[in-house]
N, C-alpha and C positions, 0 to 999 in steps of 0.2 A: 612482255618478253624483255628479256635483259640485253643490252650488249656487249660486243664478241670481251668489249673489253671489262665490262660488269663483271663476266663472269672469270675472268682470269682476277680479276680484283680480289672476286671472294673467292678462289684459289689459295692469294696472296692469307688473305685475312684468315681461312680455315688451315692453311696448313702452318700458314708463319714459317715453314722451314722448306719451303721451295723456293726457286728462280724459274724466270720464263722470260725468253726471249723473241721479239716479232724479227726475223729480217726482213731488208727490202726485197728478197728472193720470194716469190710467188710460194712459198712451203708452210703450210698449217702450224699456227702457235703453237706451242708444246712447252711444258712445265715439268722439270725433273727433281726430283724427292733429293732433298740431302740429306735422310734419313727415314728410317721409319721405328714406328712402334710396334712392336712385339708386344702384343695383348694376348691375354687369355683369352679365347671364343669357340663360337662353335657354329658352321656354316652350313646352309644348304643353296644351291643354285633354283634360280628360277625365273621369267619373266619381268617380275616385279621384286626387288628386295625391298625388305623390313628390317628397321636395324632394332634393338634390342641393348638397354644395358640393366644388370642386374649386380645385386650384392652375391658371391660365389666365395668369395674369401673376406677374413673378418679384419686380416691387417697388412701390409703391402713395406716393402721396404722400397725407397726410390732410388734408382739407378742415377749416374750421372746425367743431368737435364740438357747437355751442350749438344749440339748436334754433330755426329760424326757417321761417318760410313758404317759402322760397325753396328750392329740389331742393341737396341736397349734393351733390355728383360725386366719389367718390377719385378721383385719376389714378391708372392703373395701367399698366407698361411693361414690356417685357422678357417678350417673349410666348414660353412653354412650351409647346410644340407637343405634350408625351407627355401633358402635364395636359389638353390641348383632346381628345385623341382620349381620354381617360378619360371626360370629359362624354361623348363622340361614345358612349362605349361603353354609359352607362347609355340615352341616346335611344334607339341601338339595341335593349335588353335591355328595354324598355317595347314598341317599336314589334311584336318580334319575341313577346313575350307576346300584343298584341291580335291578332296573329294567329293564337294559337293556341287552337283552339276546346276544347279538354280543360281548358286551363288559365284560372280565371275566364270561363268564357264569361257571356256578354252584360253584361260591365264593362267597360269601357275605361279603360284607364292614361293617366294625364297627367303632366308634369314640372314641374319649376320648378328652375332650375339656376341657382347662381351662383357669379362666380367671389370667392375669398378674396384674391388678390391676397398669400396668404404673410402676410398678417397676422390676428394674434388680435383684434383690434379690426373691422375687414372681417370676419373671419369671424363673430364674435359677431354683427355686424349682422343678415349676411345670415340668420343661425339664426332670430333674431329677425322677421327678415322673413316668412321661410316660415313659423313655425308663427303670424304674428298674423295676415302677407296685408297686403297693399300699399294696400287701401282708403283712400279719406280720411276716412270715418265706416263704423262699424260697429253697425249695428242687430242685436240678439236678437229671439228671435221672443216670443212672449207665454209661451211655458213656457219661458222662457230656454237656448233650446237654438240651437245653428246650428253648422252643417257645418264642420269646422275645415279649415282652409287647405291643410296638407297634411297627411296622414296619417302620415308614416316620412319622415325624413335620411336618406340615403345620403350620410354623411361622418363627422368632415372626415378627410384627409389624415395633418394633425398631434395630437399626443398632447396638446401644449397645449391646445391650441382646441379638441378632442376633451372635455379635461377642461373648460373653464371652461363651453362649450355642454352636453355631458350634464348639467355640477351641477343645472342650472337646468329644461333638458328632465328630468330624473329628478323633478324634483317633482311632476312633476304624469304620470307615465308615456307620455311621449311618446317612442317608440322612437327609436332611433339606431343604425343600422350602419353602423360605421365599413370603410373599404377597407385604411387603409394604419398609423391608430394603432396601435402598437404599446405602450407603456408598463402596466408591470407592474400599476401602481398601476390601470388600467382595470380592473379583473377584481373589482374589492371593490363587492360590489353592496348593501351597505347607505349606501355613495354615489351609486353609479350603476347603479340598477335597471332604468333600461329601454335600459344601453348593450349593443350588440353590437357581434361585427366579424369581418369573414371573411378575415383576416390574426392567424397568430400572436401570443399576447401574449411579451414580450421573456424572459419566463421561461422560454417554450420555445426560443426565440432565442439567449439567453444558456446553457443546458443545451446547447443542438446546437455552440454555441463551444467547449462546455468536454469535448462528447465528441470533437471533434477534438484535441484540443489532448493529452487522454488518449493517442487513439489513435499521435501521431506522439510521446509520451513528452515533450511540452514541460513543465517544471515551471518556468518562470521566463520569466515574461512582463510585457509593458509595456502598461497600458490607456490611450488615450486617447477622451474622452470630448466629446460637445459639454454646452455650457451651459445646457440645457432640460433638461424632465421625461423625456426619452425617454432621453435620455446618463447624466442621475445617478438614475434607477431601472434602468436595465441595470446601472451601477457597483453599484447596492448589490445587487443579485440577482448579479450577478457575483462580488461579496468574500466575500458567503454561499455562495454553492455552491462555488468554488474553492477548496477546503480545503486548508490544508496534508496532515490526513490522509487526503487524496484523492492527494497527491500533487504541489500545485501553489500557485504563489506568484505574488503579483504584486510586479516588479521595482520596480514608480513606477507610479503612474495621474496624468494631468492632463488637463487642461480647457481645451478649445481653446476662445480666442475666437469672437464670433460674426464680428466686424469684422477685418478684413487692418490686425492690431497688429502690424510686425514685430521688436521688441523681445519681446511676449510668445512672441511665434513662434519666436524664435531661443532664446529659454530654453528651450523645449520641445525644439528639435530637438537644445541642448547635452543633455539627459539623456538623452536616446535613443540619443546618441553615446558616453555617459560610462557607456552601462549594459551590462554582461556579457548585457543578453535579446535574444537575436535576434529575439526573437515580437512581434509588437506585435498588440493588439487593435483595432481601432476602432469607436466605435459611436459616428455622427459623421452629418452630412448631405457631399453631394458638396462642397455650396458649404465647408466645414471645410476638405473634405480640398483643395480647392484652392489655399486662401490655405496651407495646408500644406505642401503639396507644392514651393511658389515655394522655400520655407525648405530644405527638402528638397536639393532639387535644387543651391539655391546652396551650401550646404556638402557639398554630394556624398556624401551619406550612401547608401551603399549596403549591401548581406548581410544584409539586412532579411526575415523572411516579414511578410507582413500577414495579418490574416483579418478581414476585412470584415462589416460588418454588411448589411442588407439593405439599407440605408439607399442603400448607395453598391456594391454588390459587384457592379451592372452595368451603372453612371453610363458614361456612351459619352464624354463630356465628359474624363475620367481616361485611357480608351484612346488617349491618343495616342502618338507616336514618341518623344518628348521626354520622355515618363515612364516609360515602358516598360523604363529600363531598371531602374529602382528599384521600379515595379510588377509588374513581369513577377513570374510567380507566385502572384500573389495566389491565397487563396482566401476565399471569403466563404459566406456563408449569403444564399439567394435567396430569394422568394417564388415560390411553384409558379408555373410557368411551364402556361399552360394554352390549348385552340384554341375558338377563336369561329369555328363556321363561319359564314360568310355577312358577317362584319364589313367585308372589305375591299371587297366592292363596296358596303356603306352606306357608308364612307368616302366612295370615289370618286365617291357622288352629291353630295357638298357643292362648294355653288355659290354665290356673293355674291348673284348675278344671283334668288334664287329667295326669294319670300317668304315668311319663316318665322312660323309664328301668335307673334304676340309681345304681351303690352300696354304693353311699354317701347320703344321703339326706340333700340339700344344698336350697336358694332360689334363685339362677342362675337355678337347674333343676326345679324348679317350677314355674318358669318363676314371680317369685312373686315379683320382683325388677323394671321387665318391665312393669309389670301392673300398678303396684301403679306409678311408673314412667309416664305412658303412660296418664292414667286417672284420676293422681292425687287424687287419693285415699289410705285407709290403706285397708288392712286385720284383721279380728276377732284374739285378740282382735287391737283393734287400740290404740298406744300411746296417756296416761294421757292426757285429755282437748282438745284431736284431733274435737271429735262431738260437743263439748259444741263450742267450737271457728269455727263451721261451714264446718267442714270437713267430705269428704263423707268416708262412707266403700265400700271396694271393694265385690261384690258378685261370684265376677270370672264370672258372665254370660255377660257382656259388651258387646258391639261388636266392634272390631277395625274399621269396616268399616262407622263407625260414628264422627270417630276424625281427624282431620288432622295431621298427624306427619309424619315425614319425613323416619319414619320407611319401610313405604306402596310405598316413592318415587322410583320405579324401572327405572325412567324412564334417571337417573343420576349416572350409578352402576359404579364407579372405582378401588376402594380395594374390593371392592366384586365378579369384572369381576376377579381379579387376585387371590381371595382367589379360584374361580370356576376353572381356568386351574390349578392353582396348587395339585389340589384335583385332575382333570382328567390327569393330566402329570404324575401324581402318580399310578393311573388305567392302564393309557398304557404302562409304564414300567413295571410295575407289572404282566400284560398279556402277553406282550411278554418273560416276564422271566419264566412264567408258562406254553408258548409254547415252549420253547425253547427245540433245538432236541438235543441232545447228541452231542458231535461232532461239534458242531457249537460255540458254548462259554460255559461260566459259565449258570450251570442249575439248577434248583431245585425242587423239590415239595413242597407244600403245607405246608405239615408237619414239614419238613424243613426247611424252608424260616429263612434267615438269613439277616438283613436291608445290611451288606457290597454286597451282591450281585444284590440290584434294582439300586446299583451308574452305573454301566455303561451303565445300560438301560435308564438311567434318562439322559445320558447323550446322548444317540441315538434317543429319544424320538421325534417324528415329528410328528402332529396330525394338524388339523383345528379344529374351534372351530364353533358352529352353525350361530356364528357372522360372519365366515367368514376371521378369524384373524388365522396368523399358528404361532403355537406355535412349540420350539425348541431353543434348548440349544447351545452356543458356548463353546470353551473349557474351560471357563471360569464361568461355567457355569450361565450367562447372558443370559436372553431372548434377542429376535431380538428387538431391541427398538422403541416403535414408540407412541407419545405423542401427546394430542390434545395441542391446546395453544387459551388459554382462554384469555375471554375480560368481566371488569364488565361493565357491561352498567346502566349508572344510568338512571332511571326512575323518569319523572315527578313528582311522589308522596312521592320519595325521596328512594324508595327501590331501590334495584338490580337486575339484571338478567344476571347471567353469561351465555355467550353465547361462541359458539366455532366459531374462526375465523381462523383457520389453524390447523394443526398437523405438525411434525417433525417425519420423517420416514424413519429409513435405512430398507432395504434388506441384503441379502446377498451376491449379486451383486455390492451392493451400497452404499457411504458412506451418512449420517445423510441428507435429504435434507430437507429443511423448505418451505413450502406453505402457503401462508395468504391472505385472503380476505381482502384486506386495506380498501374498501367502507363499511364493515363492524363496526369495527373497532370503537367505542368510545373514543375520547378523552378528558379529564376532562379540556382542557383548553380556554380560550375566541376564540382563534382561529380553534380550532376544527382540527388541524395538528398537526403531531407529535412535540414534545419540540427539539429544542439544546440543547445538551448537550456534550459541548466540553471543554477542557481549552483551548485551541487558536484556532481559525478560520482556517481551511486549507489555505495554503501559495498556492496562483494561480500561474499559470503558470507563468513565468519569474521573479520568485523568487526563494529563497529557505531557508530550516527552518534552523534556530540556536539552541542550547538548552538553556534553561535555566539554569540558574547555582543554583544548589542545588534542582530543581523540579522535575517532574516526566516529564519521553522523550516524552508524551504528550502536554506538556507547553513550548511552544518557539514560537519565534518571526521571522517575514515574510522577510527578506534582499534582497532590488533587483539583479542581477544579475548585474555584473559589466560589462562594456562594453566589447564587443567583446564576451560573452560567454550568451547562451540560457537555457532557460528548459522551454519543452512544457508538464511535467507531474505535476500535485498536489501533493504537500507536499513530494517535491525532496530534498533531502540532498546538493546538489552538482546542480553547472551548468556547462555546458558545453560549450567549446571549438567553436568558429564556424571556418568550414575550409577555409583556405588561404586566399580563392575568396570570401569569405563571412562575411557578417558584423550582428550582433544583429538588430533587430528590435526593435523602440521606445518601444514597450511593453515587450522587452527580451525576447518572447515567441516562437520564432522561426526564422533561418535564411534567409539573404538577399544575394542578390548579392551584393557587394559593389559596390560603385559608381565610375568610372572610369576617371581618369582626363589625359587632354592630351590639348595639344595647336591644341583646335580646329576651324574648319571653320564655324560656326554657331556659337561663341560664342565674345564677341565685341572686345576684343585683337587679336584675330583672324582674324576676318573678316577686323581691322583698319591694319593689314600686310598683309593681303591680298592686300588691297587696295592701298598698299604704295609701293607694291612688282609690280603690275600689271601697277601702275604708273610710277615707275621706266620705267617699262618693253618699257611702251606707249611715254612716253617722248624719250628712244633713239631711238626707230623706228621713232617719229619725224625727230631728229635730223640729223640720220644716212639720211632719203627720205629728208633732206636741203642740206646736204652737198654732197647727189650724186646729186639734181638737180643743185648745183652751185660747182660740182667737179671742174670748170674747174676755178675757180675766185683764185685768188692770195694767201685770207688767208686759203683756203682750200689746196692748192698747197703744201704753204708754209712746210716745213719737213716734207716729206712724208707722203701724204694723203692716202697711203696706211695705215699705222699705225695708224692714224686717224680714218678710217672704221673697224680695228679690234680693236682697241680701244675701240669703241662703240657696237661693236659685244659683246663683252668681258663681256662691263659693262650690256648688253642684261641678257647674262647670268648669270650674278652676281645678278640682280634681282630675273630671274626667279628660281634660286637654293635656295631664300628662301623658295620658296614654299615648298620644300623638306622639312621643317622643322614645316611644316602646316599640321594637321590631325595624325590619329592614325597610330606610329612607326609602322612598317613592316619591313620585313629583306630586303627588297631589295631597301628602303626609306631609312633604317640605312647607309646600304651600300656606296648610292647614294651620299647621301646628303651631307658628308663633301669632297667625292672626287670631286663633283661636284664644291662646295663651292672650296678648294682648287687649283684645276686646272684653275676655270674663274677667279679666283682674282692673280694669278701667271703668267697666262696669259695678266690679265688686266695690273696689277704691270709692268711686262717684256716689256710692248710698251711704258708706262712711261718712265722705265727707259733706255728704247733705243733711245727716244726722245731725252732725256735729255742727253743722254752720245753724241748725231747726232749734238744736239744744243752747248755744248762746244769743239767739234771736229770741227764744223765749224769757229769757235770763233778764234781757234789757226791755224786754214788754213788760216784763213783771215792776219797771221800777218808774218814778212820774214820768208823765212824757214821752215814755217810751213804746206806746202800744203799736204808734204805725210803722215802726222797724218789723212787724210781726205779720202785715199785711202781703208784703214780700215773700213769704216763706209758706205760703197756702198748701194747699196738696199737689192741686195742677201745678204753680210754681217748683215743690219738687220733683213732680214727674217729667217737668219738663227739663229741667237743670240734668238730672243724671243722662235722660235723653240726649241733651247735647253736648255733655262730656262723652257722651261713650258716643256717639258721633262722629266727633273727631277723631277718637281713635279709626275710629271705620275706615274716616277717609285716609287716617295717617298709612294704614295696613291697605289701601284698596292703592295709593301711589305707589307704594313700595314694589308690592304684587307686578303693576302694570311694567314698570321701570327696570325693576331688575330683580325680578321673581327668586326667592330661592329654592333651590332646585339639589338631587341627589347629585352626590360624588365619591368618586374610586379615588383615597387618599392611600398614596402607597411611602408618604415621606415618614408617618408614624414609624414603622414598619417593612422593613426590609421584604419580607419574607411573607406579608399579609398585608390584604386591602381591607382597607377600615373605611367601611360606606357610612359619609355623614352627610347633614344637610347643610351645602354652604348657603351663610344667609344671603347673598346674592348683594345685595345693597350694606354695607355697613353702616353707612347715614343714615340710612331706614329702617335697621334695626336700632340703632341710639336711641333717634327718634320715640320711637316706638317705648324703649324702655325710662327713658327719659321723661317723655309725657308721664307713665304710670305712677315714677318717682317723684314727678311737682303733684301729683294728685294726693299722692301718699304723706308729702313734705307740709302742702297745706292740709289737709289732715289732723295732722300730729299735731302741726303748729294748735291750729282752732282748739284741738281736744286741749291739748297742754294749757291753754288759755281756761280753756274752762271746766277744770278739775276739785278746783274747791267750790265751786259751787253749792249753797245749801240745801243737801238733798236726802234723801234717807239712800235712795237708789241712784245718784248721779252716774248716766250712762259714759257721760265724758273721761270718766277715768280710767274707764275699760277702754274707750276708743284710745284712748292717750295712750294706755299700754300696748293694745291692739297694733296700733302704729310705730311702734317702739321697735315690738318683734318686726314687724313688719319689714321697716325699712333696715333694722339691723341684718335681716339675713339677707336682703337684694342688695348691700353694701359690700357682704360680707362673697355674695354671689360674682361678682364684677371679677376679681383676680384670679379664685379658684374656675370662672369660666374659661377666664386667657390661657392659664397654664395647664388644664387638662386635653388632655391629648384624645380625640376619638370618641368612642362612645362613654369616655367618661366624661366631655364637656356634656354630654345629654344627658347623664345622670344627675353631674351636681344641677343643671337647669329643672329634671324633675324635681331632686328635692331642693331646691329653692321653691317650686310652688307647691309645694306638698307642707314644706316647713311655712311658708307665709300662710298657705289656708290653712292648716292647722291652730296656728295662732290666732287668725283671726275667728278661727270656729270656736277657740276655746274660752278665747278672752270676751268674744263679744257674747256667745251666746252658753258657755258655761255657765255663770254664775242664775239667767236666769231660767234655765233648766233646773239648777239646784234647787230656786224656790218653786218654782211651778211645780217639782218630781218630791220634792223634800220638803219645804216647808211654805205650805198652801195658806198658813194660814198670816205669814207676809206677803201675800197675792192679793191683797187690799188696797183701794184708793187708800184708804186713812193710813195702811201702814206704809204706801210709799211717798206720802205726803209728810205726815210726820211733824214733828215742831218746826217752827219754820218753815213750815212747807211751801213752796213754790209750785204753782198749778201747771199742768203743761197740758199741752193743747192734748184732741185726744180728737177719733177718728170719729 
């Protein structure tokens, strides 16, 4: 509870044009008016008043502001018929409660309505009115108590007036449920603790724009905004939620004047023209979009979507033929649309002729603004030269069910459904605070009744409404929001029909969801589909976006993905990486297997080593089944024909160990392949050079003194010699293996975009090694052959070996640099034909010529003809 002098304070503070005086005389404080305001209203008496302020006139001229004795009058002109049936609807919502006995019974509702006149100054008055009461003195009672004037606002309208009236109502907890405020900025209740209101605040307003806007994919849009709190607290809720990483930009926002500037106006509609967004937003009053629309129309700006705010998205005044063609389509966000049974016959009982309890007498209570308004007539007497220039008088007998006016339209109620709960969310607070039992919360009587104690019943308040709709308060005091969303549809004859094509509806389970009938749905363009409206086209998959330098993170440009890295999403920042085994796809849009290269057997370097390897192989099994079926012939004989058949064994296997180096590396091919390589050319090498060391050991037997250099060179002696050269090799290839085995690998340095499976040797020391030994076996070889090529012979094998060796080491000379600098499986090919080209030569060189004579000319297959003049005897098996 306040005290005595609280409440003379807020006397002081709501009326600002009163005095009060305490004397020491025992006589009750008392406060006398040094003026009053002469408002428009329209009253009924009762238990409980409700005060009421509505739009009723659209412009007000203001009186002197000083306070004097004499009544102040605003003029006010320009009568709003949909504002008059709003009052009409709260009278109604009062009347239709007293007679409902469940609901307060034995209280009677009373009003006090006035009109704003669209001005903040009017409105404040009238606020000021209802909660001080129009007295000319104000007496307290001796415990300084007394009934406040009215109990609960039912307004205003606007967000403005909404804010400067709650500041002041909130001080002192005098409730306020607003119908049609919308601004964001209401909702913060450590300003405005006792505001309500049974219309969305603009943040649910502004979230239901920005999930259409999602749903038709618009990402580049144009706001325009009005000049009050309702326009730039929707701008700034709108710049915050529109995220770019939501998906959405704004093109331009600007700020329409209040006044028909059209200079500022023609600036506005140049950027509208000048900008790539076909979307415009608006969150504007009608009267905006009017002086707008002039601008509009005179530069022909059309290919436009609008999406309306509730403000204007079902203004009748915008539906005409002449707009239609640049409005058609609109869609906007509405306030529920909801049915008042019973309202249209209260309507049709308003009469001039009928006296309404009034203690002003005004022609808002006489309804005599809406008449002449309605029927276009005057009243007795009627203004100079009205009759003479064809003007009717009004008789007050009329009947409204003979005019068309949009007064009688029930069938479209939206700030009338909210002016109705707000009137009934008033009743059910009010009831349960006059139920309330002791003990339970703040309580009161009748008598008593004080507006700070309906705020927290207003705030528990949870009703349904006959529509069906539940009504209640969050802590913010916010109704539950839920929005139709409107479509103008233009009609053949050029008029409008706004039609509902979805709503946006939270719960309190649930956040904001949007539902749209799309086959519904009008669109003003040739294609009869929703418009683009982007600054750059979404970036497809195996690209990704860049920004623009200096635009909005909107505006950027599509970059392929560079090789090796993908993205399979739209309008990705970033690509990605593909892993080790995998390569981009020509579309960059997702990963591949890379493609795997290897020296293989289906592929024609492949298959022609194959071929060269298998020939090899085939040619000495020839030769080897010639020289065992003419084992026994002389040039077969001749040094050790045993070495001869492991000769050609040798060089068997020198063939077939290229295969090893054919097909995809394995560990156990790695392995293989150079000890095999290794060991049959060490072995091959080792019968060379035992020949050769057999052939100049015989040379020097043959001359005096010479015979026991020949006892050296036995059979066993050579079998044992090759034996433990190729020995060595074993063990060279058996450390190698243990130490550091070579083994398959995934080379992805050849090749970007391909893995090239080779065998790394594992050990480089151990492969030198390795080829190193084969090359001193090879070197002394040559050498010993070289040594012994003139020798007197008809058949001198030495000069073959001499050559043999020639090739020999020319091409593992020639093999060393083309190994280093082949890349991939062609170091494995030039390695095949290095042993394909070495056993070659030595197939041909060593056992060509005596294939010739053995196949050709049998009859130098003779001791006496390989002995010859001069003959030199060689040992023989």
């Amino acid at each position: 509870m306040y005290s005595c002098k609280d409440k003379i304070l807020l006397l002081l503070l709501l009326h600002s044009f009163c005095s009060y005086s305490i004397s020491p005389s025992p006589q009750p404080p008392s406060c006398r008016s040094q003026g009053q305001f002469h408002l428009s209203g329209m009253h009924k008496t009762g238990d409980v008043i409700l005060g009421g302020l509505f739009e009723i006139n659209f412009f007000s001229v203001f009186p002197d502001l000083s306070f004097t004795s004499e009544p102040q009058h605003p003029t006010c002109h320009g009568f709003d018929v949909l504002g008059f049936r709003q009052a009409q609807t709260m009278a109604f919502a009062v009347d239709e409660i007293n007679r409902n006995s469940e609901l307060l019974p034995n209280v009677t509702l009373g009003y006090s309505l006035y009109d704003n006149c669209v001005k903040l100054g009017i409105g404040f008055r009238a606020a000021l009115a209802l909660i001080s009461g129009q007295e000319e003195e104000i007496v307290m009672e001796d415990n300084c108590s007394r009934s406040p004037p009215v109990l609960a606002i039912v307004g205003d309208s606007s967000s403005t007036r909404s804010i400067a009236i709650s500041t002041v109502l909130g001080l002192y907890r005098v409730p306020m449920v607003s119908y049609f405020a919308t601004c964001s900025c209401l909702s913060d209740r450590q300003k405005f603790p006792s505001f309500f209101r049974t219309i969305p605040s603009d943040a649910f307003q502004v979230n239901a724009m920005i999930q259409i806007i999602k749903h038709f994919g618009w990402t580049w849009v144009g706001l325009l905004i009005s000049a009050d709190d309702y326009g730039l607290h929707a701008a700034k809720s709108f710049q915050s939620d529109l995220s770019p990483s939501d998906g959405g930009c704004l093109a331009y926002m600007e700020v329409l004047p209040w006044d028909n500037e059209p200079l500022e106006l023609k600036r506005i509609v140049d950027v509208m023209k000048a900008s790539t967004a076909r979307v415009i937003v608006v969150f504007a009053h009608e009267s905006h979009m009017i002086n707008l629309m002039e601008e509009v129309v005179r530069q022909n700006l059309t290919g436009l979507q609008w999406l309306a705010s509730e403000a204007w998205s079902t203004a009748a005044v915008l539906q005409t033929p002449d707009l239609m063609p640049y409005l058609g389509g609109t869609l906007g966000i509405a306030i529920r649309r909801g049915e008042i049974p019973g309202l249209r016959d209260f309507l049709l009982e308003i009469n001039p002729n009928i006296k309404h309890n009034s203690s002003y007498g005004n022609s808002m209570v006489r309804f005599i603004c809406f008449w002449e308004f309605t029927f276009q007539c005057r009243f007795t007497p009627p203004p100079a030269g009205w009759v003479e220039n064809g003007g009717k008088v009004c008789s007050g007998e009329e009947d409204l069910r003979t005019v068309e006016t949009e007064f009688l339209d029930i069938f479209n109620l939206r700030p009338e459904y909210n002016v109705y709960k707000a009137v009934y969310a008033l009743a059910h607070a009010l009831h349960d605070l006059l139920r309330c039992e002791p003990g339970s919360g703040s309580c009161a009587a009748l008598e008593t009744l004080e507006p700070w104690q309906l705020v927290s019943y207003l705030e528990r308040v949870n009703f349904t409404t006959s529509f069906g709709d539940q009504v209640s308060f969050d802590e913010n005091g916010d109704v539950l929001p839920i929005y139709d969303v409107m479509n103008w549809l233009r009609l053949p004859d050029g008029r409008a029909n706004v039609q509902n094509v979805g709503e946006v509806k939270m719960s309190a389970f649930s956040d904001e969801q949007l539902t749209l009938d799309g086959d519904k749905i009008f669109w003003n363009f040739e294609s009869k589909e929703p418009p683009r409206s982007v600054c750059s086209a979404n970036c497809p998959p195996g690209t990704r976006m860049v920004r623009k330098k200096g635009e909005p993170e909107c505006c950027f440009d599509c970059i392929p993905c560079s090789e090796g890295k993908v993205n399979n999403k739209t309008n990705s920042l970033e690509c990605f990486s593909c892993p080790e085994d995998f390569w981009s796809s020509p579309q960059r849009d997702f990963c591949v297997l890379k493609q795997t290269e290897f020296l293989s057997y289906q592929e024609p370097l492949g298959i022609c080593l194959t071929a060269a390897s298998l020939l090899g192989t085939f040619i000495c099994a020839v030769v080897l089944g010639i020289f065992i079926y003419h084992r026994s012939t002389p040039i077969v004989r001749a040094n050790n024909s045993e070495l001869s058949f492991l000769l050609l064994v040798s060089l068997k296997l020198c063939f077939l160990c290229s295969l090893l180096f054919i097909g995809r590396p394995r560990l156990w091919t790695c392995q293989l392949r150079h000890a095999a390589f290794g060991i049959s050319f060490v072995l091959c090498v080792s019968c060379i050079l035992v020949k050769t060391m057999v052939v100049l050991a015989v040379f020097k037997a043959s001359k005096p003194g010479g015979g026991a250099s020949l006892k050296w060179f036995g059979v066993s002696q050579q079998r044992g010699t090759v034996l433990v050269l190729t020995s060595v090799q074993a063990a060279i290839c058996t450390a190698w293996l243990v130490s550091s085995s070579p083994a398959p690998h995934k080379n992805t340095q050849y090749h970007i975009d391909k893995i090239v499976y080779e065998c790394v040797v594992g050990s480089t020391v151990g492969f030198s090694v390795l080829l190193g030994y084969i090359g001193l076996l090879a070197i002394l070889s040559f050498l010993i052959a070289f040594l012994a090529r003139n020798l007197p012979d008809n058949f001198n094998e030495a000069k073959l070996i001499t050559f043999s060796m020639l090739i020999f080491c020319a091409v593992w000379v020639a093999f060393v640099p083309a190994y280093v600098s082949s890349p991939g499986k062609y170091a494995d090919a030039v390695e095949v034909f290095a042993i394909l080209a070495s056993s070659f030569g030595l197939l041909v060189a060593l056992f060509g010529p005596k294939c010739y004579i053995i196949l050709l000319k049998p009859e130098r297959n003779t001791k006496k003809a390989l002995m010859g003049r001069n003959t030199i005897g060689t040992t023989e098996r």
